[in-house]
C-alpha positions, 0 to 999 in steps of 0.5 A: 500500500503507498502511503501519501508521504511516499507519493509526495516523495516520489513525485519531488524527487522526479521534479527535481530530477527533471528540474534541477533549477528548483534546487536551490543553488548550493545544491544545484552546484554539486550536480555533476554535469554528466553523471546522471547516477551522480545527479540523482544520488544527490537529488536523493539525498537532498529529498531525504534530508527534508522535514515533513513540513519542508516537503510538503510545502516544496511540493506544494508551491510545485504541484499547487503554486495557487496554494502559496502564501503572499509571505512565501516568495 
């Protein structure tokens, strides 16, 4: 059974991987140019170290940008 924290999860990290320029630019400046295993792993490691409210408010201005705040610029 998929549990919604694992769907959230998935679907940020296929964002990021597709688009990388949501990353922010300390993170963006690791990837590696021309390693795609490298690029996801650390993607994946950026995904992981999330809270649960800092995950669900990135998938939210992604999936749901009419839900943001006028405070979350």
């Amino acid at each position: 059974m998929i549990k919604n924290g694992q769907i959230i999860l998935c679907k940020l990290f296929d964002a990021l991987c597709c688009d990388p320029a949501l990353l922010p630019k300390s993170t963006q400046q690791k990837l590696p140019e021309s390693d795609e295993t490298g690029k996801k792993r650390i993607i994946c490691d950026y995904v992981s170290g999330m809270t649960n409210n800092y995950a669900l408010k990135m998938y939210q201005r992604i999936f749901s940008p009419q839900f943001n705040s006028i405070f979350e610029l």
